[in-house]
N, C-alpha and C positions, 0 to 999 in steps of 0.2 A: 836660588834655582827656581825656574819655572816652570808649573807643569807640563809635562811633554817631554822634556829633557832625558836624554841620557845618562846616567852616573857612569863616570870614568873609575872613580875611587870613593871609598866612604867609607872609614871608623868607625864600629858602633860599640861604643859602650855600657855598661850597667853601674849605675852608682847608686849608694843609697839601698841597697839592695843587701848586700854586705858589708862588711867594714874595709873593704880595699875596690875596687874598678875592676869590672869582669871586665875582658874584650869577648865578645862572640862572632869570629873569623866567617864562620857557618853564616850570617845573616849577613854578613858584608858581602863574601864572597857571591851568594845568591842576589842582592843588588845589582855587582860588577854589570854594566850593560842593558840593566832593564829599566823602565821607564818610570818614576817614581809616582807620576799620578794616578796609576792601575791599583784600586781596590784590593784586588786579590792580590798584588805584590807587595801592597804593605801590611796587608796582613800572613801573606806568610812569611815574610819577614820579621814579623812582629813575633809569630808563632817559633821561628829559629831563635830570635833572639832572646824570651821567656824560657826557653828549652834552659838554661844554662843558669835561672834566678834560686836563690834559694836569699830568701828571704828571713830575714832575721827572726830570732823568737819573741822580742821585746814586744807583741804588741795582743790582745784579744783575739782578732782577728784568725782564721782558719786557715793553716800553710795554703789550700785551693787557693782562696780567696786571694791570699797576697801576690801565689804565684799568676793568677790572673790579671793582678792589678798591675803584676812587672809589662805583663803581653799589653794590656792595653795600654802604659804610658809608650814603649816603645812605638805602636800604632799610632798612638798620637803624636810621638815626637815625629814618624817620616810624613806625617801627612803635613803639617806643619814647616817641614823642609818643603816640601813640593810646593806650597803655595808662595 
């Protein structure tokens, strides 16, 4: 996809996050029709789709911290779509 483009449809999942694949409908549904190179849409998409992370206990790290790190790989997975 290029930037610019419209999204007709888009899946988004969380993996790795838990021990089974969230879907979060909330960040797809807010995609449907908006332009995926827009800053502010992927990150509030990013923002929908961390909404839903609950991150495992296995690791140091501060539940914030992981739940942040869920928003920011999603942010970087759409921008990565867009290009």
């Amino acid at each position: 996809m290029k930037t610019g483009r419209i999204l007709t449809c888009i899946a988004f999942a969380l993996v790795v996050v838990v021990t089974q694949a969230l879907t979060k409908s909330e960040a797809g549904a807010f995609l449907v029709g908006r332009r995926l190179g827009d800053a502010e849409t992927v990150e509030e998409a990013a923002r929908l789709a961390a909404q839903v992370a609950k991150p495992l206990q296995n690791t140091d790290f501060a539940l914030g911290w992981r739940k942040g790190v869920a928003r920011e790989y999603a942010a970087r997975a759409l921008r990565e779509l867009a290009r």
